[in-house]
Backbone as a printed PyTorch tensor [residue, N CA C, xyz], in Angstrom:
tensor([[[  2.5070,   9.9400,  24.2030],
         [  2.4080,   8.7010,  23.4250],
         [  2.8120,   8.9830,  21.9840]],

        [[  3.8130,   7.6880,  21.5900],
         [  4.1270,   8.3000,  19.9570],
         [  2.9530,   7.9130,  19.1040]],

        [[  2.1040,   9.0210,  18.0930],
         [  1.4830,   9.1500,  17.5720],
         [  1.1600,   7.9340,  16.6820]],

        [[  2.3690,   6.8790,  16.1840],
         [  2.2800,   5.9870,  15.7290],
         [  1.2620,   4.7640,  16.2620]],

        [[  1.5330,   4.7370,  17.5510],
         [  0.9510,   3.9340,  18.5270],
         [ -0.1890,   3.9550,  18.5510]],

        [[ -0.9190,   5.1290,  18.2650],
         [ -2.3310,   5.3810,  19.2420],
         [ -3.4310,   4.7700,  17.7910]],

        [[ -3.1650,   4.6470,  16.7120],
         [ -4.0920,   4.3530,  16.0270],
         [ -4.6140,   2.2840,  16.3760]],

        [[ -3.7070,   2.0060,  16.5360],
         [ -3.4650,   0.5320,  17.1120],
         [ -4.1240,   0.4240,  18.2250]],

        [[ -3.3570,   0.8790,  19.5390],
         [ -4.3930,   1.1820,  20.7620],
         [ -5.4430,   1.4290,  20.6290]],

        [[ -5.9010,   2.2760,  19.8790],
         [ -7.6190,   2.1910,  19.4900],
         [ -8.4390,   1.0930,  18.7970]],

        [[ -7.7780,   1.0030,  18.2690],
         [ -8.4560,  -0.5040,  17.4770],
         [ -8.3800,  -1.5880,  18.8260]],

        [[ -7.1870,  -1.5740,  19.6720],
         [ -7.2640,  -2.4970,  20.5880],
         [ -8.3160,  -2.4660,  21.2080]],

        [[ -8.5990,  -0.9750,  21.9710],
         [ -9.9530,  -0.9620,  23.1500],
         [-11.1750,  -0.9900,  22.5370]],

        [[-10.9550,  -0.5020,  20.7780],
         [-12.8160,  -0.9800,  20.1850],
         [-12.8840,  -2.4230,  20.1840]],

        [[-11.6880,  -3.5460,  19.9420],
         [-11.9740,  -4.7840,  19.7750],
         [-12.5680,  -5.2290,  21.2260]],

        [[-12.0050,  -4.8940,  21.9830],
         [-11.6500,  -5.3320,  23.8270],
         [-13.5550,  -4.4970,  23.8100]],

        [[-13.4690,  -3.5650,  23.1330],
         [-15.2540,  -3.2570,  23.4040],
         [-16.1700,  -3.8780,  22.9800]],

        [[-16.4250,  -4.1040,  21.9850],
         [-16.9920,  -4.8900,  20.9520],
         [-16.7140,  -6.5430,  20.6320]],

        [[-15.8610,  -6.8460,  21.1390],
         [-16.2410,  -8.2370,  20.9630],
         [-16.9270,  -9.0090,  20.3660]],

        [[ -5.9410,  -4.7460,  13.6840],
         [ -5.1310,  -5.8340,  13.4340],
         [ -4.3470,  -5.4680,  11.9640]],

        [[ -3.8300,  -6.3610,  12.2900],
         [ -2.8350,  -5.5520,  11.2510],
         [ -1.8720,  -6.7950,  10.5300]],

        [[ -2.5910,  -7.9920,  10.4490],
         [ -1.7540,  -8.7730,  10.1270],
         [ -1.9030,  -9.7210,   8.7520]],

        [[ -1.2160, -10.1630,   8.1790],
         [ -1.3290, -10.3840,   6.8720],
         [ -2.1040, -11.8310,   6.3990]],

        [[ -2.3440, -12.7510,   7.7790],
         [ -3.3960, -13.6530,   7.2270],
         [ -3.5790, -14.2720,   8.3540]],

        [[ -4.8720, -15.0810,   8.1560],
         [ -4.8240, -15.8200,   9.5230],
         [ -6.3220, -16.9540,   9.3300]],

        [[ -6.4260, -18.1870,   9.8950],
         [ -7.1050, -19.4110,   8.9540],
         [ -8.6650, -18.7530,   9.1500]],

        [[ -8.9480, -19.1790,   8.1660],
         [-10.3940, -19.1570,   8.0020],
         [-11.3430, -19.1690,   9.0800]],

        [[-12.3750, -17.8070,   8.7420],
         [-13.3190, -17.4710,   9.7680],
         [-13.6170, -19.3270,  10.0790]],

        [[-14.2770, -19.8910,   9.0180],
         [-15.1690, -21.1690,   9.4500],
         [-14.3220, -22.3510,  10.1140]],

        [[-12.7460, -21.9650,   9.8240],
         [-12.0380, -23.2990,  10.9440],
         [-11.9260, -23.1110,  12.4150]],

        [[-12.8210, -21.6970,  12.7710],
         [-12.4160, -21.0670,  13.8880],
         [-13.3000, -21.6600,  15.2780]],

        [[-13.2230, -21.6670,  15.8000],
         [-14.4910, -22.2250,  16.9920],
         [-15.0140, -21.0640,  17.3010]],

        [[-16.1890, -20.8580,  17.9040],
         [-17.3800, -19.8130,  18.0650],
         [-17.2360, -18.8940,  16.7460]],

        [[-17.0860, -19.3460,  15.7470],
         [-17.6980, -18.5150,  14.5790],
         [-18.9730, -17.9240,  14.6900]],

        [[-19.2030, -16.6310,  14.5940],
         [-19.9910, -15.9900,  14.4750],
         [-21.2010, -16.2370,  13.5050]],

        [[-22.4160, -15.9190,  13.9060],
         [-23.6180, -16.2280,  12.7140],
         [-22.8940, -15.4130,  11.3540]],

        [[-24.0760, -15.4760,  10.1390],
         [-23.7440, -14.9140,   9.4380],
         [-23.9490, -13.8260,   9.1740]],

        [[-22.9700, -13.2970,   8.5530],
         [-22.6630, -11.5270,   8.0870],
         [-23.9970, -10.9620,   7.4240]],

        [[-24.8320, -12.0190,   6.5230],
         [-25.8600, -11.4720,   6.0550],
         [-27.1440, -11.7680,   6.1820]],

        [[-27.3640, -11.8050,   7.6220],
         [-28.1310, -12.0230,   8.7280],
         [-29.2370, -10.9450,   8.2970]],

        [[-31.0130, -11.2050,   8.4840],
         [-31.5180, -10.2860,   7.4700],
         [-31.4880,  -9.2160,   9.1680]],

        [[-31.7570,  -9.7830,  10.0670],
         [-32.1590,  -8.5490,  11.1170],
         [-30.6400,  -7.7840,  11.5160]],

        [[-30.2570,  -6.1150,  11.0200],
         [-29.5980,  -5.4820,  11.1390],
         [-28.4730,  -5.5690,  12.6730]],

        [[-29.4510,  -5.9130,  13.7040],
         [-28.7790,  -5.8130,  14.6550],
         [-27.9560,  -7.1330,  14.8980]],

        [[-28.4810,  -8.2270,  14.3980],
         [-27.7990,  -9.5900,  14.4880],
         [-26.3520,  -9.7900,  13.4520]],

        [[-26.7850,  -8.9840,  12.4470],
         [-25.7240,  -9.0670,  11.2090],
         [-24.6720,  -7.9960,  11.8030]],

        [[-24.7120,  -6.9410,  12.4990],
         [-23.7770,  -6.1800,  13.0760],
         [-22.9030,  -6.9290,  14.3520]],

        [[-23.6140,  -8.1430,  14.6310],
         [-23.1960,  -8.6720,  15.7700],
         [-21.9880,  -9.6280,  15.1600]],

        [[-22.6660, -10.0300,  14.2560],
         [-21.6130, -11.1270,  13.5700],
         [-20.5860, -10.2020,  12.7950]],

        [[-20.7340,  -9.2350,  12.4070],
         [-19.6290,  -8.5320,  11.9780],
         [-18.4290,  -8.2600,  12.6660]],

        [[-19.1600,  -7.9370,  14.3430],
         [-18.3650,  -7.3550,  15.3140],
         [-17.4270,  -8.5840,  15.5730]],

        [[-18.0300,  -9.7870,  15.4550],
         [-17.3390, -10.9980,  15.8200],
         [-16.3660, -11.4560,  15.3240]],

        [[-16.4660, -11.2960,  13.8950],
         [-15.6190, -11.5690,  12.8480],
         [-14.5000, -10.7180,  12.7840]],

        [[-14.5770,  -9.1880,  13.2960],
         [-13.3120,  -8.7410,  13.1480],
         [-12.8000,  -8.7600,  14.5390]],

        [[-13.2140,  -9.3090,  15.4140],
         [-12.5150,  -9.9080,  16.8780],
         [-11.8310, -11.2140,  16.6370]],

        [[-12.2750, -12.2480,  15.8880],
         [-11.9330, -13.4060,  15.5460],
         [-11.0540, -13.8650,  14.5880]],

        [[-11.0460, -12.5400,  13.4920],
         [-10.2000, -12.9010,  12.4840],
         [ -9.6520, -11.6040,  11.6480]],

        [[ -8.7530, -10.6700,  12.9160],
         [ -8.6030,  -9.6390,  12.1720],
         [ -7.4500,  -9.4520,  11.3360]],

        [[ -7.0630, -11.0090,  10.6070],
         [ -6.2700, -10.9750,   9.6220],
         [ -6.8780,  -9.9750,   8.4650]],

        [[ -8.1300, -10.1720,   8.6170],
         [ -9.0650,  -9.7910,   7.4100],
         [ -8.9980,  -8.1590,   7.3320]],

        [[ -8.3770,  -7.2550,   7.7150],
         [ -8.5490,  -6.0700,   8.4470],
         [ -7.3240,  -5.6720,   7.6190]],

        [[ -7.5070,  -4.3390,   6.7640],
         [ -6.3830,  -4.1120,   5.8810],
         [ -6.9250,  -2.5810,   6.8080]],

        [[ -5.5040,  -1.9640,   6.6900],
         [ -4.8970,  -0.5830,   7.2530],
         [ -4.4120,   0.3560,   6.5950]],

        [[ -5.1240,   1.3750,   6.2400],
         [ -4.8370,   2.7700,   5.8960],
         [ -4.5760,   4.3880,   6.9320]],

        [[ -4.1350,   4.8640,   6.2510],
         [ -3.6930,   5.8990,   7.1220],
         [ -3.5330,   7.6850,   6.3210]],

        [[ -4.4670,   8.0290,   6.7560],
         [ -4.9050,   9.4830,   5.9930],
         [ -3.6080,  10.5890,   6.9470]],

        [[ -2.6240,  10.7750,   5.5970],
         [ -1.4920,  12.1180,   6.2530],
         [ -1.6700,  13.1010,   6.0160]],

        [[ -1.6960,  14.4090,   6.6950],
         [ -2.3420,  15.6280,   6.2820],
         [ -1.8610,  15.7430,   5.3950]],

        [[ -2.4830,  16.4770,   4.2860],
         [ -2.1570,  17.3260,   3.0140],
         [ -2.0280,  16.4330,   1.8670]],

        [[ -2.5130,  15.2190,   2.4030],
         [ -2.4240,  13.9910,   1.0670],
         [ -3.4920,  13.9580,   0.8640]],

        [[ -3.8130,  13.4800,  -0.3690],
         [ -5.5300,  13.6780,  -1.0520],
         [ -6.0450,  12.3580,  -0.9560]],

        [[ -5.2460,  11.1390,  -0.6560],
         [ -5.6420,  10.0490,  -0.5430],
         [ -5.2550,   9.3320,   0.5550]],

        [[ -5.9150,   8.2550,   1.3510],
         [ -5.0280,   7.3620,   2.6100],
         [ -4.1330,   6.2770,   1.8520]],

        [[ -2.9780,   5.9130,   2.6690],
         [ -1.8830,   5.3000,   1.9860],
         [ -2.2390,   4.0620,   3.0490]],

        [[ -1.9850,   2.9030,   2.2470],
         [ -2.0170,   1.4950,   2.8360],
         [ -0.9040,   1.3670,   3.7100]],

        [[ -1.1750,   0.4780,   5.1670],
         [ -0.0470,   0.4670,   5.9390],
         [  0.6430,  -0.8960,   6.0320]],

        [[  1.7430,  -1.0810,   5.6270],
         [  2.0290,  -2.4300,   5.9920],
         [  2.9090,  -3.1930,   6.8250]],

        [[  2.4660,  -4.0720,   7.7150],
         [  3.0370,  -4.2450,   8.5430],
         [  3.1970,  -3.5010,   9.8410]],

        [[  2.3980,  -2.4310,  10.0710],
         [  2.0440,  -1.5700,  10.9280],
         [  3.0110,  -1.0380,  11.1790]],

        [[  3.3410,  -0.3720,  10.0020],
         [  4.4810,   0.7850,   9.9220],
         [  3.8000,   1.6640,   9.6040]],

        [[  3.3660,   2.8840,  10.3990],
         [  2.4880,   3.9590,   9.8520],
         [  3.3670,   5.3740,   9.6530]],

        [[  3.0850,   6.2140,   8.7920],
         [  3.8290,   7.2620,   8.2560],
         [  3.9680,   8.1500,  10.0730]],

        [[  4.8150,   8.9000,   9.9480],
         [  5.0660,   9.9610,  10.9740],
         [  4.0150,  10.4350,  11.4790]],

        [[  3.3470,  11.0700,  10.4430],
         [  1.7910,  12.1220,  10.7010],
         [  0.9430,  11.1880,  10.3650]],

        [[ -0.2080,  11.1090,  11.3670],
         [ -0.8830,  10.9470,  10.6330],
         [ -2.3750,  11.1470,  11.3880]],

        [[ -3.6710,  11.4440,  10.4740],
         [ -4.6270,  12.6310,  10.4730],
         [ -5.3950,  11.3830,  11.1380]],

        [[ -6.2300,  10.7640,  10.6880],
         [ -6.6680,   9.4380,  10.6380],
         [ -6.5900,   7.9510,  10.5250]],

        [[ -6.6210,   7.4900,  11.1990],
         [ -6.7000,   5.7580,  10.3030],
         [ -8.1240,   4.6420,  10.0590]],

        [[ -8.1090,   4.0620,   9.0140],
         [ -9.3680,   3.9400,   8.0440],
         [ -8.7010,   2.0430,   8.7020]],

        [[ -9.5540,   1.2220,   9.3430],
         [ -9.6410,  -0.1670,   9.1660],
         [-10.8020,  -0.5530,   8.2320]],

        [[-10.4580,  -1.5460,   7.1360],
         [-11.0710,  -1.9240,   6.3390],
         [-11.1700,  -3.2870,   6.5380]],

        [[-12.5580,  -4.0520,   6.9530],
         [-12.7590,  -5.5130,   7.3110],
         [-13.6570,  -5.9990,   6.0360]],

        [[-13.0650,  -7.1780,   5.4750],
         [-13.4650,  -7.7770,   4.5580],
         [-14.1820,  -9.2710,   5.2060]],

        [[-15.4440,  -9.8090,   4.6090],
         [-15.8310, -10.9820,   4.6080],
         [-15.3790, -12.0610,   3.7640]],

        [[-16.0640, -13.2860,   4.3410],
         [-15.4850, -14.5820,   3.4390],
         [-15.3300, -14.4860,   2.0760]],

        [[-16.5580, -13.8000,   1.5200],
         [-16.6210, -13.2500,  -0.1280],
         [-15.7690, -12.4000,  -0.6770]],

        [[-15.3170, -11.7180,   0.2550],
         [-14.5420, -10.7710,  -0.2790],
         [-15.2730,  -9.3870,   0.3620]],

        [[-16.2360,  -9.0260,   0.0540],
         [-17.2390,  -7.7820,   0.5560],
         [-16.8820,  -7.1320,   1.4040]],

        [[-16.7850,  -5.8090,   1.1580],
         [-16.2560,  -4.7480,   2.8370],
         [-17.5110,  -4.7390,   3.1680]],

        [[-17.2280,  -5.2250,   4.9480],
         [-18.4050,  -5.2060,   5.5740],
         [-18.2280,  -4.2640,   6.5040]],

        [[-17.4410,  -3.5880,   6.8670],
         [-16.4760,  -2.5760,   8.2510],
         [-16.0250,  -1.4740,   7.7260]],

        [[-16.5150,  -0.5340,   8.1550],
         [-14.9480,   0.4020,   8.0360],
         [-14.9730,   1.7320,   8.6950]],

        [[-13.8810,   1.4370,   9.6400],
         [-13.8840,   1.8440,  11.0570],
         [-12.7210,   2.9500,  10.5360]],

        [[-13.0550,   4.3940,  11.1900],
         [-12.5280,   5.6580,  11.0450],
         [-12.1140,   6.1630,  12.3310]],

        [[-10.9390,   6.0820,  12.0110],
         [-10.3540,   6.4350,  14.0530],
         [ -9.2830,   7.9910,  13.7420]],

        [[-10.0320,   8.8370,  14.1370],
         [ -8.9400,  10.0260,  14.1730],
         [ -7.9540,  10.4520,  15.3340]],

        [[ -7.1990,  10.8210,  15.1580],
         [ -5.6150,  11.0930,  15.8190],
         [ -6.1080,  12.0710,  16.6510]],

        [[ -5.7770,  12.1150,  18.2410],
         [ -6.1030,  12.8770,  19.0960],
         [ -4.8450,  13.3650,  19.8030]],

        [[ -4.5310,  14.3210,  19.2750],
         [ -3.0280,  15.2900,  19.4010],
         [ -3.4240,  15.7450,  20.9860]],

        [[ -4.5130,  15.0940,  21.8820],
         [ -4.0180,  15.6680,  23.0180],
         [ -4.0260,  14.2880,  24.0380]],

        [[ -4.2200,  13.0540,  23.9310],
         [ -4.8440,  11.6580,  24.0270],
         [ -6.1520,  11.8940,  25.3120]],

        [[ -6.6850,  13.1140,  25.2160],
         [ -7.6290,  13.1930,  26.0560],
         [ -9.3440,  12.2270,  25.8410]],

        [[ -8.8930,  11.7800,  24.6740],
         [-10.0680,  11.4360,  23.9130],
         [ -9.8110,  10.2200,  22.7710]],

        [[-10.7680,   9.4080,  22.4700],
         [-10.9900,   8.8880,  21.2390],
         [-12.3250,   8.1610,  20.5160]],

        [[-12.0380,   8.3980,  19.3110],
         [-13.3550,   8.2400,  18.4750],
         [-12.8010,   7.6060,  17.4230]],

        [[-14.3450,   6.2660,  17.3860],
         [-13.7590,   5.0000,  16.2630],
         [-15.1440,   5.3540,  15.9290]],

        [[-15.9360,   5.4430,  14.7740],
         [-16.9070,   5.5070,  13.9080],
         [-16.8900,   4.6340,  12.9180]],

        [[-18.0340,   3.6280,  12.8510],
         [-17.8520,   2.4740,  12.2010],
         [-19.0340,   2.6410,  11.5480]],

        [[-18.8960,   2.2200,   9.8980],
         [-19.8890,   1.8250,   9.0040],
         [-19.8610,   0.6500,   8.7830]],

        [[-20.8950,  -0.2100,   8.4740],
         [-21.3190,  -1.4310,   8.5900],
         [-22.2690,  -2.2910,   7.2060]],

        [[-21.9910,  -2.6150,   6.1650],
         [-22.4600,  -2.5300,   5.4350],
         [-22.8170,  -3.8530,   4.4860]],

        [[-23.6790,  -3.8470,   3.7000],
         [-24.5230,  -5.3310,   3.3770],
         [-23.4460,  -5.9190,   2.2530]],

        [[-23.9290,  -6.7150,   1.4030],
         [-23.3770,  -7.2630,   0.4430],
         [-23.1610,  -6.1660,  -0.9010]],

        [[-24.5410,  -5.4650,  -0.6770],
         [-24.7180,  -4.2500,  -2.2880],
         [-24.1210,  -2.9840,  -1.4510]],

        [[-23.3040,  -3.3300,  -0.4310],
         [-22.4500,  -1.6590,  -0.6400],
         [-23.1860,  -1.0680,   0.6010]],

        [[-24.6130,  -0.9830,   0.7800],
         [-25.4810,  -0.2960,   1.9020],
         [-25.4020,  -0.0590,   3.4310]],

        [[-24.9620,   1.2220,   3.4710],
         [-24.8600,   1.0650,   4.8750],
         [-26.0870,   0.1800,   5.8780]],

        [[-26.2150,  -0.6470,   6.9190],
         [-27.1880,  -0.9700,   7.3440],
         [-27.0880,  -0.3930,   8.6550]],

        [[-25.8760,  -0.1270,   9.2580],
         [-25.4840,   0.2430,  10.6730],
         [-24.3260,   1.0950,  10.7840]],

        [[-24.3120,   2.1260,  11.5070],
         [-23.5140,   3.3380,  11.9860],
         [-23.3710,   3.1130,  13.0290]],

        [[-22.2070,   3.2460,  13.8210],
         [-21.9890,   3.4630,  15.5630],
         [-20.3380,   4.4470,  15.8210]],

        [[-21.0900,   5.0960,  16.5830],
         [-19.6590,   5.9900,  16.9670],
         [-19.7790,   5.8560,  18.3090]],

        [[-18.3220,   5.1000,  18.5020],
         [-18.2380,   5.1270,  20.1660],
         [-16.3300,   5.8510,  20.2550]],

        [[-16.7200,   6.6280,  21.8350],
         [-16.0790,   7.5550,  22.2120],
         [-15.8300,   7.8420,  23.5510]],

        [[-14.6780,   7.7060,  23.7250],
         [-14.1730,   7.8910,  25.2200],
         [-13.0180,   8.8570,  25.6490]],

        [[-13.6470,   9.6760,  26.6600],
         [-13.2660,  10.8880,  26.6010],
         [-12.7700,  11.2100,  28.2370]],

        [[-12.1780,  12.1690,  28.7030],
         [-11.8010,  12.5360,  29.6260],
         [-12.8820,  14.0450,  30.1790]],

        [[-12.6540,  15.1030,  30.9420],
         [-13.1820,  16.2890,  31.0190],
         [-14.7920,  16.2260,  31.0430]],

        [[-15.4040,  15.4180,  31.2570],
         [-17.0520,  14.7330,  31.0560],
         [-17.5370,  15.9550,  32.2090]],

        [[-17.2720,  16.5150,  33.3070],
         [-17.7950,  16.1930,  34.3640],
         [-18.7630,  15.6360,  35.3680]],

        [[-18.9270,  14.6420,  34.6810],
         [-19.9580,  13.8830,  35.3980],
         [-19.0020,  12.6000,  35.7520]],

        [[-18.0420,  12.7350,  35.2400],
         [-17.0160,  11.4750,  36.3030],
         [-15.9300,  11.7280,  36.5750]],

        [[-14.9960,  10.8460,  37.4030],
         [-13.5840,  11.8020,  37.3030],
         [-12.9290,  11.1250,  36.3990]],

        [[-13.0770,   9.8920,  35.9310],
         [-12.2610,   9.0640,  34.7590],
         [-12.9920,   8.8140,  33.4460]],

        [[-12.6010,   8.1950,  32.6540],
         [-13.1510,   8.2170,  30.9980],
         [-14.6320,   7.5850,  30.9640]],

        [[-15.4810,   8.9510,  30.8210],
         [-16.9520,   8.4470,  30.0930],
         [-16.6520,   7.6410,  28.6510]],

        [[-17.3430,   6.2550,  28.5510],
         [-17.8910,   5.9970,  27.3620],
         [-19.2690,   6.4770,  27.1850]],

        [[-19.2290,   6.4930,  25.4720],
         [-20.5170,   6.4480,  24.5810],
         [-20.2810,   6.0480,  23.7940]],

        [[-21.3390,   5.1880,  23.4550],
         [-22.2240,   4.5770,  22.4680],
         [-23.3690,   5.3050,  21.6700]],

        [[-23.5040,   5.4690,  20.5300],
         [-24.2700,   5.8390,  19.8150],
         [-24.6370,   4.8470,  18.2630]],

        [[-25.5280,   4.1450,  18.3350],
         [-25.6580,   3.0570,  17.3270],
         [-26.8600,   3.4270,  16.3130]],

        [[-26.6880,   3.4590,  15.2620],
         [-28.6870,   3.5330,  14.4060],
         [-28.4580,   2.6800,  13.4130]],

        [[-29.6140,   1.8260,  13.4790],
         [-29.9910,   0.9780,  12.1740],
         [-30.3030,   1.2150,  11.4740]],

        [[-30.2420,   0.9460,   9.5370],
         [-31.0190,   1.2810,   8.5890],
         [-31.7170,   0.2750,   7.8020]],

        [[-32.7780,   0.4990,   7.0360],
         [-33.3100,  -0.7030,   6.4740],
         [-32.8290,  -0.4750,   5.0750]],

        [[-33.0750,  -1.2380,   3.7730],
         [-31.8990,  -1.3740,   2.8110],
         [-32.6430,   0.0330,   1.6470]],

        [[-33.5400,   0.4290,   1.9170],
         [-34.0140,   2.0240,   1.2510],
         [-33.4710,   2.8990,   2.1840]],

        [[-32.6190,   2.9110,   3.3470],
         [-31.7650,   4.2560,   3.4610],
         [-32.9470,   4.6000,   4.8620]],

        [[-34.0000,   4.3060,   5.2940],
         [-34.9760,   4.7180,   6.6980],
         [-33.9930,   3.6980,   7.6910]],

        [[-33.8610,   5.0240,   8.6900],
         [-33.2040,   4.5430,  10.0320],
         [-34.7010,   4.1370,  11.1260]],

        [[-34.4410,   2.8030,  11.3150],
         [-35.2310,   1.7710,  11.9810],
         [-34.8080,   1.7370,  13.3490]],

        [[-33.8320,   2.0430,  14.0470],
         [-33.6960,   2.1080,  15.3340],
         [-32.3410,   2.7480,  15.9190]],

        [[-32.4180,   3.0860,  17.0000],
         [-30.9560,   4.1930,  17.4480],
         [-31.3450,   3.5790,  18.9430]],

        [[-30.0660,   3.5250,  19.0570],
         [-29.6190,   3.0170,  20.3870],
         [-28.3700,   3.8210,  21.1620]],

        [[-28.4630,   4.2090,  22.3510],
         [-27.5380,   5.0280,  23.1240],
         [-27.0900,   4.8720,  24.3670]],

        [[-25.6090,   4.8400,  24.4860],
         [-25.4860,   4.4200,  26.2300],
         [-24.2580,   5.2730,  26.6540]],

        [[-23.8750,   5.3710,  27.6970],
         [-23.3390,   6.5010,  28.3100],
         [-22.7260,   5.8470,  29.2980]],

        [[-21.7780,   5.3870,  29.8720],
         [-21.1640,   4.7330,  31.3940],
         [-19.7820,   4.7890,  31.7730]],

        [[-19.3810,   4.9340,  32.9770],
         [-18.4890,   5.5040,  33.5310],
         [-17.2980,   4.5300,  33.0230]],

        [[-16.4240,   4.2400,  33.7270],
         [-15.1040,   2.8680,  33.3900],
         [-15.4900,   1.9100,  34.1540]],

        [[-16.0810,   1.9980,  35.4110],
         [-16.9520,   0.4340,  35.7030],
         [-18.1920,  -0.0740,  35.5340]],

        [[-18.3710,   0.5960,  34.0610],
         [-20.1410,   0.4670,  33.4000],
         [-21.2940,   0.5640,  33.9900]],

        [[-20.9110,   2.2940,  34.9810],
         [-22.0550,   2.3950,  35.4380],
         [-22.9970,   3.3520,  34.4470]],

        [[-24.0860,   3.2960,  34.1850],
         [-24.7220,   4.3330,  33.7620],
         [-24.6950,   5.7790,  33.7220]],

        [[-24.1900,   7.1940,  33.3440],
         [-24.0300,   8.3430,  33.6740],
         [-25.2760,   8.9520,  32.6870]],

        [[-25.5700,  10.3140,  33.4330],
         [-26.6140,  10.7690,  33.1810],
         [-26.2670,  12.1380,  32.2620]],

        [[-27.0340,  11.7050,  30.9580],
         [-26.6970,  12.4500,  30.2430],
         [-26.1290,  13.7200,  29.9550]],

        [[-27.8020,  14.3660,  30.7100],
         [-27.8170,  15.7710,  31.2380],
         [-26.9460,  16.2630,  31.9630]],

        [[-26.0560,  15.7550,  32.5830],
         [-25.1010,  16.3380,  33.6170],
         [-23.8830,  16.0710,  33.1580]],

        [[-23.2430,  15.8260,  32.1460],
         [-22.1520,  15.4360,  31.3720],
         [-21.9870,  16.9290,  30.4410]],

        [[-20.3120,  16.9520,  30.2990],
         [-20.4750,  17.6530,  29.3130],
         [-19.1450,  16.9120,  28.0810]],

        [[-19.6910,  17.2040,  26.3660],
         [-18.9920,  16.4080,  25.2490],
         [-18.3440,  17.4530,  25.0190]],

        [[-16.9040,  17.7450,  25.4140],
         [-16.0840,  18.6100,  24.7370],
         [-15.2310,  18.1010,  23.6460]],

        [[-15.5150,  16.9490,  23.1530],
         [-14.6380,  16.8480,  22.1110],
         [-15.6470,  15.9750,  20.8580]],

        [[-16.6140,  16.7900,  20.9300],
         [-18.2270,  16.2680,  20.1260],
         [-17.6460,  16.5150,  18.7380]],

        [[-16.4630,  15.9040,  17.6280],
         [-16.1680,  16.4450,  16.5130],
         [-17.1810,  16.0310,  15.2310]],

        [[-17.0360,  16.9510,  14.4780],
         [-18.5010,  16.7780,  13.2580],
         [-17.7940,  15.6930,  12.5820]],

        [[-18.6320,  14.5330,  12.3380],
         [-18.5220,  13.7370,  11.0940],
         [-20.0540,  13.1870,  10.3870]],

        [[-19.4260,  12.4540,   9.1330],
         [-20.9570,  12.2880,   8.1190],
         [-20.9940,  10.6870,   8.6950]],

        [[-22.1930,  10.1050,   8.2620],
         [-22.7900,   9.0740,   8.3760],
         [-22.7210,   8.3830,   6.5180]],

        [[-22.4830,   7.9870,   5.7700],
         [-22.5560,   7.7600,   4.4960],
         [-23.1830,   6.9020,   4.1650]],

        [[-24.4380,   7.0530,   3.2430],
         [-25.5200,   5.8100,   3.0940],
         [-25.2650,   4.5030,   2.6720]],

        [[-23.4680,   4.7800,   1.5730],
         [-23.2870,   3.4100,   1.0190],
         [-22.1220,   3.5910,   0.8050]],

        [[-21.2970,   2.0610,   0.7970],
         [-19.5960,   2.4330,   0.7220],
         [-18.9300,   3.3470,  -0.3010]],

        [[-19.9960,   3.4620,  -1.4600],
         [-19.5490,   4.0660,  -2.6070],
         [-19.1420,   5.5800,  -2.7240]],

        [[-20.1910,   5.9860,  -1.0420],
         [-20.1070,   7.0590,  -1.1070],
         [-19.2140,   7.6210,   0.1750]],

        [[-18.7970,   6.7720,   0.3930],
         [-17.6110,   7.2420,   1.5450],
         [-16.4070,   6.5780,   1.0110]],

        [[-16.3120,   6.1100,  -0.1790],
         [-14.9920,   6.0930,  -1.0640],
         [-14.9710,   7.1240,  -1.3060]],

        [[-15.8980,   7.9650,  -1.9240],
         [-15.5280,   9.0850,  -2.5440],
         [-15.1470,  10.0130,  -2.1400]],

        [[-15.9070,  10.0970,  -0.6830],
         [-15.5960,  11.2650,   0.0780],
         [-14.3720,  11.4560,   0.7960]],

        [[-13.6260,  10.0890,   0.5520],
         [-12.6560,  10.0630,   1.7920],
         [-11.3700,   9.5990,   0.8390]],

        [[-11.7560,   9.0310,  -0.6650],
         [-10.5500,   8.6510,  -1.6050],
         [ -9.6120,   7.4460,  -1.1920]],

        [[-10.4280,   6.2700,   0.0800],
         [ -9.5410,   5.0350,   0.1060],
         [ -9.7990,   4.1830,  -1.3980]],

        [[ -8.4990,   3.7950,  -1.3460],
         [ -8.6170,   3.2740,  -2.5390],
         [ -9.0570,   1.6600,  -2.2230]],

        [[-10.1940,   0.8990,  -2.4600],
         [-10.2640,  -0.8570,  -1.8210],
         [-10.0730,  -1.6810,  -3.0440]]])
C-alpha cells in the first residue's frame, strides 16, 4: 500500500468505528441528527458528541503530517501528503472554534497493524478523555484482525474517573485477553491538556 494512502484509510475505519480532509462543509446545526453538545458536563456523553461531530462534519478536521527528521508537522492540503511520512495528527475543531480532537495515527511500514490515539478535550484545553484503539494482525487468539479499545475518563483536576476496555475479533466477538498476544503494543503519552501535547509534538493550531 502507498504510504500516502494509509493515513486516510485509517481515519476511514476510526470514523466507520466510532460513529477528512476537506475544506468546508454546512454547519454542524443545519445537519439532521446533530449530535448533543460538545460540552456536555458527563465525560462520556461529551465524547459521544464529539465522536459524532467528526463523523458528521469532518469538514472541520484540519490535517497534519509529522516527516521524519522535521521538528514540526506540516499542514496537508488537499490530501496531498509529503512522501514520508512518520505520523498523521487530525485536528477537529468545534462550532466555537475550540480543538476538541486530536487524533494521532502512526505509519505502519508493515500494514500489519494500526493505531489512532485520540485526545479529547473541554473548552479550557483539558484533556477529559483518552482512547487508543488498535487493530492488529499476529494476536493469536484469532486468525484475522483483533480490535482494542482502551478508553479512560478524566474529571477537570486531571483524576481519571473511569477506564473502559474491549477486545473483539472482526465479527465483534469478545476475545480473551489472557490468551492474546500485543506485538505491536508501541509506547505513547496520554497529555493532560492540549497545551501540553502542542509542545510535545510542535503542531502548530
Amino acid at each position: 500500500m502507498h504510504r500516502n494512502l494509509l493515513p486516510t484509510l485509517l481515519l476511514a475505519v476510526l470514523l466507520t468505528a466510532c460513529g477528512g480532509n476537506t475544506p468546508s462543509a454546512p454547519p454542524l446545526a443545519e445537519q439532521a441528527g446533530a449530535p448533543e453538545s460538545t460540552t456536555a458536563a458527563d465525560p462520556a456523553t461529551r465524547k459521544q458528541a464529539i465522536d459524532a461531530l467528526l463523523e458528521l462534519d469532518p469538514g472541520r478536521v484540519a490535517v497534519y503530517a509529522q516527516v521524519p527528521g522535521a521538528q514540526r508537522p506540516v499542514i496537508v492540503e488537499d490530501g496531498a501528503f509529503p512522501e514520508e511520512v512518520a505520523t498523521t495528527w487530525n485536528v477537529l475543531r468545534d462550532a466555537a472554534g475550540h480543538v476538541v480532537l486530536v487524533l494521532e495515527i502512526p505509519f505502519s511500514e508493515s500494514g500489519d497493524w494500526s493505531i489512532v490515539l485520540g485526545h479529547y478535550f473541554d473548552a479550557q484545553g483539558r484533556t477529559f478523555a483518552f482512547e487508543r484503539r488498535a487493530a492488529f494482525y499476529n494476536s493469536l487468539c484469532t486468525d484475522g484482525l483483533a480490535h482494542e479499545t482502551a478508553t479512560r475518563h478524566y474529571a477537570p483536576d486531571g483524576r481519571e474517573t473511569d477506564a473502559l476496555f474491549s477486545l473483539k475479533d472482526e465479527a465483534g466477538q469478545d476475545l480473551d485477553r489472557a490468551e492474546c498476544d500485543f506485538p505491536y503494543d508501541h509506547p505513547y503519552t496520554m497529555h493532560p491538556t492540549l497545551a501540553e501535547l502542542v509542545a510535545a509534538t510542535g503542531l502548530t493550531l
